[in-house]
SEGU-635919 format. One record per residue (C-alpha): residue in three letters; x, y, z. Coordinates in steps of 0.02 Angstrom, whole numbers, plus 32768, in hexadecimal, padded with zeros to 4 digits. Each point is the difference from the previous one (the first is absolute). Layout:
residues N
ALAXYZ
...
This chain:
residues 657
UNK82307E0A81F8
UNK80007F3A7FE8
UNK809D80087F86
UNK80A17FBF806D
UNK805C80977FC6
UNK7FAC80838031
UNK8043805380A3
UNK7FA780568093
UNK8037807F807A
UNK7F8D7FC78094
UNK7F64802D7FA9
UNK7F7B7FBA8098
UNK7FE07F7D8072
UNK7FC77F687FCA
UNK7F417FD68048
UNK80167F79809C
UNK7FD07F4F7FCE
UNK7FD4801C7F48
UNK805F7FDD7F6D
UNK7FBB808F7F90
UNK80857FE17F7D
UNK7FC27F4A7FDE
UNK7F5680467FC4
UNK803380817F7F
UNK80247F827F7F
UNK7F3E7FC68017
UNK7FB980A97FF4
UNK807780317F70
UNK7FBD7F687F89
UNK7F5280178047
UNK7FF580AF7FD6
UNK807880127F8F
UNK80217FBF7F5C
UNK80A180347FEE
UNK802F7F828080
UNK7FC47F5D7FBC
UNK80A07FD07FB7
UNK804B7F5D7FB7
UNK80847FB8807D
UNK80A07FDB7FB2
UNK80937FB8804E
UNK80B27FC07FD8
UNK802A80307F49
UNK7F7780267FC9
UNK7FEB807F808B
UNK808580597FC4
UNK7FCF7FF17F4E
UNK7F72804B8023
UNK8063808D8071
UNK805680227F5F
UNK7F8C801B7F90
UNK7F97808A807B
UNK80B9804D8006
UNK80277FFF7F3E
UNK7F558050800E
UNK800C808C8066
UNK80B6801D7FAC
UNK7FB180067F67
UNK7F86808D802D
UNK8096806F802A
UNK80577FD97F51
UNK7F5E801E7FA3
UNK7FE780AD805D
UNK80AA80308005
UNK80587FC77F67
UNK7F907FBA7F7B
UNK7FBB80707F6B
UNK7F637F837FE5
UNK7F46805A7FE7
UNK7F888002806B
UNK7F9D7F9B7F7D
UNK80927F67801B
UNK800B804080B8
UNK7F5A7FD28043
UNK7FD37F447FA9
UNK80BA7FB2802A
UNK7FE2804080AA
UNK7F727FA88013
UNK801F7F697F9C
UNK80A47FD6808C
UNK7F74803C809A
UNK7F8A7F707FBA
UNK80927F877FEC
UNK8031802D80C4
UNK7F407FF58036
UNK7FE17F3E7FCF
UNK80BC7FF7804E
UNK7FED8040808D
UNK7F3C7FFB802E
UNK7F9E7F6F800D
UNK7F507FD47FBA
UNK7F9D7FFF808D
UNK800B8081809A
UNK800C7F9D80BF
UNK802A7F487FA9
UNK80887F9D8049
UNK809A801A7FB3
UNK806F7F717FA7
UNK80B38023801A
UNK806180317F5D
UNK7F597FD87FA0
UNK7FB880547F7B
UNK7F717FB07F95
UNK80227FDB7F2E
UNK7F7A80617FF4
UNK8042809D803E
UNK808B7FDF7FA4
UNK7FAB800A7F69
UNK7F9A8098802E
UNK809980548021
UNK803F7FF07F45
UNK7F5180187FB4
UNK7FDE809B805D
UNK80A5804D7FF7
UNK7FF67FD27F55
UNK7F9780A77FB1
UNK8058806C8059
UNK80AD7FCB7FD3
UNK7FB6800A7F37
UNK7FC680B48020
UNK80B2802B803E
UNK80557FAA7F69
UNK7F8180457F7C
UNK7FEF80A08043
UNK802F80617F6B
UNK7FAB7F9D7F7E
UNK7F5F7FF4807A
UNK7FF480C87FFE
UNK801F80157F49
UNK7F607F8E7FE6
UNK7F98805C809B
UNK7F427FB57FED
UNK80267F8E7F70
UNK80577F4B8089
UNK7FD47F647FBA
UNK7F997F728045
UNK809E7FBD8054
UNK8026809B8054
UNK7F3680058040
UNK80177F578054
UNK80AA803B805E
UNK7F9E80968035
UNK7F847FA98045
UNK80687F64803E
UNK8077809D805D
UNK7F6A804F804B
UNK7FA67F4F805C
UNK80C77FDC8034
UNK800980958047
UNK7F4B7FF98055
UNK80457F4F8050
UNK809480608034
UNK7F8F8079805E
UNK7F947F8E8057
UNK80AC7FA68053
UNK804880938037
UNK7F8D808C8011
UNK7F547FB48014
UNK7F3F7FF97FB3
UNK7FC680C6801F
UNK8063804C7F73
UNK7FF07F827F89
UNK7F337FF58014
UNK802280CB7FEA
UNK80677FE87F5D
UNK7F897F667FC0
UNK7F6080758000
UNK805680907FA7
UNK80347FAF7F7C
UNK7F427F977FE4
UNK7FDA80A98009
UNK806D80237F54
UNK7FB87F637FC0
UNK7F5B8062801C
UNK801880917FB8
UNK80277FBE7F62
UNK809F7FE27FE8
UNK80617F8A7F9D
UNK80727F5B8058
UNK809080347F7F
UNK7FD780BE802F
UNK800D7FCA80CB
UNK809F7FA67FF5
UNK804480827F9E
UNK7FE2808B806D
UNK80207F91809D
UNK80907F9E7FD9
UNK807480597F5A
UNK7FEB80C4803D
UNK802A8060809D
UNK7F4F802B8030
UNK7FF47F368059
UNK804C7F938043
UNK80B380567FBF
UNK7FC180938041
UNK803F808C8075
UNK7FF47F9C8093
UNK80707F897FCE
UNK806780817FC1
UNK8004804780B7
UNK80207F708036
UNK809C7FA77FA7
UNK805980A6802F
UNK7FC78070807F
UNK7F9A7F998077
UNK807D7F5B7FE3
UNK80918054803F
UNK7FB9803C808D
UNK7FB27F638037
UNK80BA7FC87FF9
UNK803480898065
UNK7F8E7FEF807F
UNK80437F46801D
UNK80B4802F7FFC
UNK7FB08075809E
UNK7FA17F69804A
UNK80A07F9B7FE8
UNK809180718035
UNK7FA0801E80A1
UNK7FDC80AC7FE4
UNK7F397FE28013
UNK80117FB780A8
UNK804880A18033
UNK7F6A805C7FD2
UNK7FAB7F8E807C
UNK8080801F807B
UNK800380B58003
UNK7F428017800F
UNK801B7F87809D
UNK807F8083803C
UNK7F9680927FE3
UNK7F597FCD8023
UNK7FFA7F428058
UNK801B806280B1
UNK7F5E80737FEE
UNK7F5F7FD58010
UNK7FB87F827FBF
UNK80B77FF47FBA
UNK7FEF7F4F7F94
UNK7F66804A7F8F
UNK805780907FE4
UNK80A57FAD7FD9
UNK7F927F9F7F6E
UNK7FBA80967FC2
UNK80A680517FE5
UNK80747F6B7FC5
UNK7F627FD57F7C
UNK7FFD809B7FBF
UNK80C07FF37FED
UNK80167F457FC0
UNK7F4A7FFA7FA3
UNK802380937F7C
UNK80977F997FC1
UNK7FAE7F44800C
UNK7F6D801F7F97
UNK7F9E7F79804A
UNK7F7F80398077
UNK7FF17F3C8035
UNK80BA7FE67FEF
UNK801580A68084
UNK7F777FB98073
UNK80567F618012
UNK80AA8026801E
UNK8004809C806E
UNK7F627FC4804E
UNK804E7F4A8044
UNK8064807E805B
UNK7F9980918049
UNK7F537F907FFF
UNK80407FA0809E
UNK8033809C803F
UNK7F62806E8016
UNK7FA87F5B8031
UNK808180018095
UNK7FE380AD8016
UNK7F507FF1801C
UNK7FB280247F5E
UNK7F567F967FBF
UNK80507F747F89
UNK7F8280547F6D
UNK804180B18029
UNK80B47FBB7FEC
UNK7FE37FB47F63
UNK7FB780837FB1
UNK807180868031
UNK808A7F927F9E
UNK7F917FF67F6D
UNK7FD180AB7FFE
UNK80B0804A8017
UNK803F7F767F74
UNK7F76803B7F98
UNK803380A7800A
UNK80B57FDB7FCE
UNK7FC6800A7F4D
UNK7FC880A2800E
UNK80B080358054
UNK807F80817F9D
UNK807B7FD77FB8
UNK7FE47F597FC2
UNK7F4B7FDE800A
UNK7FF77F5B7FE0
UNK804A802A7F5F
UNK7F5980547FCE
UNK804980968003
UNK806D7FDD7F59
UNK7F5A7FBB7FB9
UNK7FA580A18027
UNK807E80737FB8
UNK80027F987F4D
UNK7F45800E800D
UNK7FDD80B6801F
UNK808880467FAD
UNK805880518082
UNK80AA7FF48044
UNK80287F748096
UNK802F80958086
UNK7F5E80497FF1
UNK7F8D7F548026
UNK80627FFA8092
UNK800F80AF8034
UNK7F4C800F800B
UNK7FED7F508049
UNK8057803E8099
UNK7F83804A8061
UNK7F677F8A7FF7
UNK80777F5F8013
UNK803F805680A9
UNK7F4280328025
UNK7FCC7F427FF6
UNK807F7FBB8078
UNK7FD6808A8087
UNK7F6A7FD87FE4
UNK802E7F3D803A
UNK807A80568069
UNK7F958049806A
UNK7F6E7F877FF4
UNK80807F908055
UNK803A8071808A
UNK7F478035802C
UNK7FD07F4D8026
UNK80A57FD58068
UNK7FBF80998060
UNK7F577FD88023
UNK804F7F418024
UNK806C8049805B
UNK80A47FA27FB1
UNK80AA80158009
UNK809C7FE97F9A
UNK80977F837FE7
UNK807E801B8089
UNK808380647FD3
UNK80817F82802E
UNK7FBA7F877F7C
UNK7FFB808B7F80
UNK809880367F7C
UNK806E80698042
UNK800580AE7F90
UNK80C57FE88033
UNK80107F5A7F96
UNK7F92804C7F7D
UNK8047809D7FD4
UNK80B37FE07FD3
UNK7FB67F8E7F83
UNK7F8B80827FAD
UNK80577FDF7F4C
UNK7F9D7F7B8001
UNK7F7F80667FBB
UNK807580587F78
UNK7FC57F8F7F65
UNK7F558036801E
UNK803980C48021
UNK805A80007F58
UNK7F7F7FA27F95
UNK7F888095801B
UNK807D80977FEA
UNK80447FA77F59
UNK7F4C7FE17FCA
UNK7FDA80D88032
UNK8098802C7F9E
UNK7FD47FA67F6F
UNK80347F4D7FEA
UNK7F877F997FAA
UNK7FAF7F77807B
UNK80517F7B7FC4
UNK80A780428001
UNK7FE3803880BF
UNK7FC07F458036
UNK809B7FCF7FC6
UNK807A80618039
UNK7F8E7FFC80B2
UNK80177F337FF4
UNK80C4801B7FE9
UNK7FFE80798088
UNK7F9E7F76807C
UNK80837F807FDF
UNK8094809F8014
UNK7FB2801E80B8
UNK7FD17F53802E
UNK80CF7FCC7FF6
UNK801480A48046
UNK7F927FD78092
UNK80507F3E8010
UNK80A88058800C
UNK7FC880758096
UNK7FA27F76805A
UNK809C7F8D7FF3
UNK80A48073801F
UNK7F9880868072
UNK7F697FAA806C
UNK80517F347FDD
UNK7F567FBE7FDA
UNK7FEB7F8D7F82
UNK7F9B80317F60
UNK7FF37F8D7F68
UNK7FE980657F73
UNK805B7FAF7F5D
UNK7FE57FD47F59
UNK7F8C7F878033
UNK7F8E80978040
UNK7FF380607F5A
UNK7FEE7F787F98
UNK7F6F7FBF8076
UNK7FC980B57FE5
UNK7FFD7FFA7F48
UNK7FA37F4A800B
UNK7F6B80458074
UNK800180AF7F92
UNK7FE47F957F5E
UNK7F737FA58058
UNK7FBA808D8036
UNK7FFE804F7F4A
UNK7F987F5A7FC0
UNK7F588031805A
UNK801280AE7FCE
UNK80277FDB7F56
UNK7F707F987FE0
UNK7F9280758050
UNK8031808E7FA1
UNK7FE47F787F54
UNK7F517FE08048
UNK7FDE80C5801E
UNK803080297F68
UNK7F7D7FB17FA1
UNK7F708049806A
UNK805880A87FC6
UNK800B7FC57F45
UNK7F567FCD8003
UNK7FC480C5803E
UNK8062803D7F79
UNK7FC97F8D7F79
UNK7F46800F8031
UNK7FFC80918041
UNK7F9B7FD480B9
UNK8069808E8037
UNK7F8280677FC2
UNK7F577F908034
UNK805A802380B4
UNK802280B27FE9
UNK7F40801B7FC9
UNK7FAC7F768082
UNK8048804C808D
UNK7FFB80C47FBC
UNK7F477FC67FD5
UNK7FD77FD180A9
UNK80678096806F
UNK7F8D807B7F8E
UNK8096807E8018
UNK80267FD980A0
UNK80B07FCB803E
UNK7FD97FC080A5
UNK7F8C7F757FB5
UNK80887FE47F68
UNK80867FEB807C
UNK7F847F8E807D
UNK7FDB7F897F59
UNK80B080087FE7
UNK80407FD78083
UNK7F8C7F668016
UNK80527FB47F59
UNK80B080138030
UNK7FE67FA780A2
UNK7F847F687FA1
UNK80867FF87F55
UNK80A6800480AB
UNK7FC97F658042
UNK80817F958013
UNK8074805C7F81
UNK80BF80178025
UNK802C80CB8011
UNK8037801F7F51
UNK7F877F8E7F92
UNK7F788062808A
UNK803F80BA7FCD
UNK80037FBA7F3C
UNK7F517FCA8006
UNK7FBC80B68066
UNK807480787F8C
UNK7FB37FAC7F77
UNK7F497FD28017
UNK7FE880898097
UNK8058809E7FE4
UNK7FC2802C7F54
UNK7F608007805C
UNK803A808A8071
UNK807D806B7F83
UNK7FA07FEB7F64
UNK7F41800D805B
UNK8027806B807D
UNK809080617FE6
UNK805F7FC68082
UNK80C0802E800B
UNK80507F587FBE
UNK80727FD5808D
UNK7F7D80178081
UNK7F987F867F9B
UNK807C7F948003
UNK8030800A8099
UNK7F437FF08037
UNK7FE37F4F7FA9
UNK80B77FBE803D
UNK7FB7803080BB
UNK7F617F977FEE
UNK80487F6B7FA4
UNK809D7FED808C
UNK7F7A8001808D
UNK7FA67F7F7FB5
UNK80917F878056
UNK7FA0803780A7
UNK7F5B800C7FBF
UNK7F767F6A801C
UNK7FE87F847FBA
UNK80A77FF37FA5
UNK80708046806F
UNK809B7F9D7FE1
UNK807C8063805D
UNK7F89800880B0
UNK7FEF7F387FEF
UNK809C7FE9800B
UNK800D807E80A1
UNK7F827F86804F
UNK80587F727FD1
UNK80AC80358064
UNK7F8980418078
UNK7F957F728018
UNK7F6E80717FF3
UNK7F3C80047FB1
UNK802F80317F45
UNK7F72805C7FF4
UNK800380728095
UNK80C180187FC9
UNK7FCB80457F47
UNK7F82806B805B
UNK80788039808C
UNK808980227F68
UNK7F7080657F90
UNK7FE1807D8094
UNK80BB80178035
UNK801C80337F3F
UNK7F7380868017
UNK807480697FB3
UNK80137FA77F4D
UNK7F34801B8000
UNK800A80B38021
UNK809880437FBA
UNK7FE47FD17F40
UNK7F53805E8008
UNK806080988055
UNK808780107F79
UNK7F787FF17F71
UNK7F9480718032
UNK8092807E8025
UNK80A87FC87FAF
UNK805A8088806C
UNK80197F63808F
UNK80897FBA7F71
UNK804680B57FEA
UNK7FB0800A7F57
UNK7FDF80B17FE2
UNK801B803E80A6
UNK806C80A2804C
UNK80727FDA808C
UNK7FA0804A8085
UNK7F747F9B7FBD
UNK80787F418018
UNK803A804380C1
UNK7F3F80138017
UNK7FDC7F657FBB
UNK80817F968057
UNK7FC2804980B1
UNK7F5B7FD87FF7
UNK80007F677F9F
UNK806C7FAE80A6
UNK7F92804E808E
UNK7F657FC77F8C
UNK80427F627FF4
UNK80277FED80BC
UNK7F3480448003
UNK7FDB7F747FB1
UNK80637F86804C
UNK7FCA802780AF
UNK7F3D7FFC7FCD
UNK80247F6B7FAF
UNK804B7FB280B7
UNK7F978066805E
UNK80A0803F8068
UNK803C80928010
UNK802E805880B7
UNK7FAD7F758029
UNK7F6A7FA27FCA
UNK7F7480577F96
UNK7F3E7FE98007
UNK7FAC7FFB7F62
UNK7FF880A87FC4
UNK808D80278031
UNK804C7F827F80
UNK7F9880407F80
UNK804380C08033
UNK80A77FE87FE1
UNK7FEE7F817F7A
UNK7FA080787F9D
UNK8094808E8038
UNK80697F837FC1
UNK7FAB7FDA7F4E
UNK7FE780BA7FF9
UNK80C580398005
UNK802C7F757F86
UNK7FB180527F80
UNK805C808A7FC0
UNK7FBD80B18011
UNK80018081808C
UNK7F3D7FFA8026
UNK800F7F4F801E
UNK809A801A8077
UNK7FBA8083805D
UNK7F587F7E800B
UNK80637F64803D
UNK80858057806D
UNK7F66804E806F
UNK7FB67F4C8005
UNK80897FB68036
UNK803C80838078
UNK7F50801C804C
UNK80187F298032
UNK80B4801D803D
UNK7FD080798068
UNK7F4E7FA78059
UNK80777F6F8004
UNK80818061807C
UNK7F8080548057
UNK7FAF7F528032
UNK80AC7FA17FF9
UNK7FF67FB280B2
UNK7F4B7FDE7FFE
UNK7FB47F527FCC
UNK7FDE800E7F32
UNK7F827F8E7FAB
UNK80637F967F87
């Protein structure tokens, strides 16, 4: 929302006296490594500019027009993200920045570590004719690519992944194997660091990074945030719900759980603190809902593309049966919020200072790009095809929209060139990170396959669940939030598909996409889960709240991302696996009024405030419907009701809070 060309449609008041805005930039580079950039100006600035462009346009010519293998595909790709990193990202994170500066050393760096990736991409034939048999040469460029990459990493993504991806592969060195053998498999196949996720990556996940900044840029985010101020900033507790609902819509396209916090949050933060709402409860119902945006259909933080490659299955059906726990974990928030503006007794925005639906509607085409990118990808198209033809279609409706605000409403709107090729610059930036991580990932999944610790996992954890898939699922689940520490979304999924689903399809015969989609749960909430919980730090920060008390507040508003995961495992029919349609309308009923169960023990609101066991009542009604099966129903529905209905009979009497 910083970017001068981005346009709003009277998203919110601003907060009286404070200068929000001024502090994002802090939080960003604090939190965020992606934001502790080099600062170019004059020429250089736009040499710089051009390059990210030439980048991005690149990407669309290598998925749209070139013939190249995957094998040349993946190491040019990220041979030109290294070359951007030392570019673009400086060597230390928070330093002050010299104007138009960078070192000799990085310089050099650049060329070195771009170096064995550019001879992989110009020897790829002769490289794969020879397989095992690369000369001493070709060892030291492995090894020089990997530690350039690893320096790459620690810029721009940060320390967690690469202590992760440093252990695994002293744990090759342990097992036995060879240097030559390591960088080998690591550097000259497609099981490492050329791998699938890289593969994802340079196409699918790429282009839609640059799509979703051609939506940041063209404006057509900001009016996701203003129509959940239309709908929702009136209600109660309006502002918290407003962030639930415009994170859930801006959050599955930015991939950033941080990134979402920051932005949106500057906005609605100030809000609910105006509102009424406990500066840690703000923060962490930003966090939270960001969080959650990379659990959102249809983009997913772009782990959805990575999940279909992985299990095998086609892209529709990760997010078909994505649908209804993503929607269960922002009621969840939803009402969590709602509850507590109850029991504070808070009230919305004025209506006056609100979005008119009467601006907002006539410009609903707005949201066409993002209509037509999932009907193209349902009837067929690949992915990368459809985030280009959705980026094309976001320029197509921005002029559209510039003509209709100038010759219709006389407003000025400054969409131009300028705008998409600023787009194109921050979408090439925004590939770097990703790219690197994806590099890094890949070598803690090359290492599982070349040592096989796939199958030490499988058998610890089988070993210690004795047969039992509550205890597998509890060990589980435990790993995915320690290994998601301070891992971006799609290196996080990369690291649980590989290391943490095996466990649960090959030990326990779990259905594959519920594994999955049970290890992507637990590593995305680690963003909001103590004592690396990146994404609730930087809710405190905007909130000026305890950090601490924020990450806890966050980890019980996403109740839901704890429960849900377990629900769908131990009954796969919540993701419409092997379920009859009388079985889904059941399932969708009382998963909501379980979830509102849970919510309101959770608040300890409901008619009005509960005593103790009356919390535990209905929370226990609640936890009962969410899990699929008419027993349970029938249990939780008679909790719940038997609370509703001592609450009404004692609704003007004093109750114990």
């Amino acid at each position: 929302m910083e970017d001068q060309d981005k346009k709003t449609v009277n998203t919110a008041p601003a907060e009286n006296g404070t200068n929000v805005q001024a502090d994002v930039d802090e939080i960003m580079k604090k939190y965020d490594r992606e934001s502790n950039v080099r600062i170019w100006e004059g020429v250089p600035k736009y040499v710089v500019s051009g390059l990210l462009i030439a980048f991005s346009l690149f990407l669309m010519w290598m998925n749209l027009v070139s013939t190249w293998s995957e094998t040349k595909r993946r190491p040019l790709f990220l041979g030109l993200v290294i070359l951007l990193v030392f570019i673009v990202f400086p060597m230390r994170k928070g330093a002050v920045q010299r104007v138009n500066r960078i070192p000799w050393y990085d310089i050099i760096l650049a060329i070195v570590g771009a170096s064995p990736y550019l001879y992989f991409f110009f020897n790829e034939q002769d490289l794969m004719i020879r397989a095992t048999r690369i000369n001493q040469l070709e060892v030291v460029l492995g090894i020089v690519g990997a530690l350039i990459l690893f320096e790459c990493c620690r810029r721009v993504v940060g320390l967690p992944i690469l202590v992760v991806a440093t252990c695994f592969i002293a744990y090759a060195f342990y097992d036995g194997k060879s240097l030559k053998r390591i960088v080998y498999d690591l550097f000259y196949t497609t099981n490492g660091i050329h791998g699938t996720p890289i593969g994802v990556c340079s196409t699918y996940i790429a282009l839609f990074i640059i799509f979703g900044a051609f939506l940041e840029a063209t404006g057509i985010s900001n009016f996701f945030i203003s129509c959940a101020n239309a709908l929702a900033g009136w209600a109660t507790g309006g502002p918290a719900k407003v962030a639930v609902i415009s994170s859930a819509l801006c959050g599955m396209v930015s991939g950033s759980s941080v990134g979402n916090t920051v932005t949106t949050g500057s906005v609605t933060i100030p809000m609910m603190k105006k509102t009424g709402y406990p500066p840690e409860f703000a923060g962490a119902v930003e966090a939270s809902a960001s969080t959650g945006g990379q659990i959102m259909p249809p983009i997913m933080g772009a782990a959805a593309f990575l999940m279909a490659e992985m299990v095998g299955v086609p892209y529709s059906d990760i997010i078909r049966r994505a649908i209804l726990p993503a929607i269960l974990y922002f009621t969840g928030i939803f009402l969590q919020v709602h509850l507590r503006a109850k029991r504070l007794d808070l009230k919305g925005i004025p209506r006056n200072e609100l979005p008119k639906w009467g601006q907002l509607l006539p410009k609903i085409y707005l949201l066409i790009p993002l209509v037509v990118l999932v009907v193209i990808i349902m009837s067929g198209y690949t992915m990368a095809r459809s985030a280009i033809i959705a980026t094309i279609l976001c320029i197509v409706i921005s002029l559209v929209d510039k003509a209709v605000d100038t010759f219709f409403y006389h407003q000025k709107n400054d969409t131009s060139i300028f705008t998409f090729l600023r787009a194109l610059e921050n979408g090439a930036r925004n590939c770097l990170s990703i790219g690197i991580a994806c590099g890094v990932a890949g070598i803690i999944a090359g290492v599982v396959t070349l040592t096989g610790l796939g199958q030490i996992f499988i058998s610890a954890i089988v070993g210690v669940a004795n047969g039992q898939l509550m205890i597998a699922l509890f060990f589980t689940m435990i790993t995915c939030i320690v290994l998601g520490m301070g891992v971006p979304t799609t290196a996080n999924y990369i690291i649980m598909a590989t290391t943490c689903a095996p466990i649960l399809v090959t030990g326990m015969n779990m259905d594959p996409i519920a594994a999955n989609m049970f290890v992507f749960y637990f590593g995305i909430v680690a963003d909001i889960t103590p004592p690396v919980a990146l994404a609730a730090y930087a809710g405190s920060a905007i909130a000026k709240a305890n950090p601490m008390k924020t990450a806890f507040q966050a980890t019980r508003l996403a109740i839901a991302a704890f429960l849900i995961p377990y629900i769908f495992a131990l009954n796969p029919a919540m993701l419409f696996i092997n379920s009859t349609p009388f079985q889904v309308v059941q399932i969708i009923i009382t998963s909501f009024i379980g979830m509102a169960g849970v919510a309101a023990g959770l608040e300890g609101y409901l008619i009005k405030n509960m005593n103790v066991l009356e919390r535990i009542m209905v929370a226990a009604g609640g936890l009962a419907m969410l899990i699929p099966g008419t027993v349970t129903d029938l249990i939780g529905v008679g909790l719940v009701v038997v609370v509703i209905v001592f609450q009404l009979l004692h609704k003007d009497k004093k109750a114990v809070a």
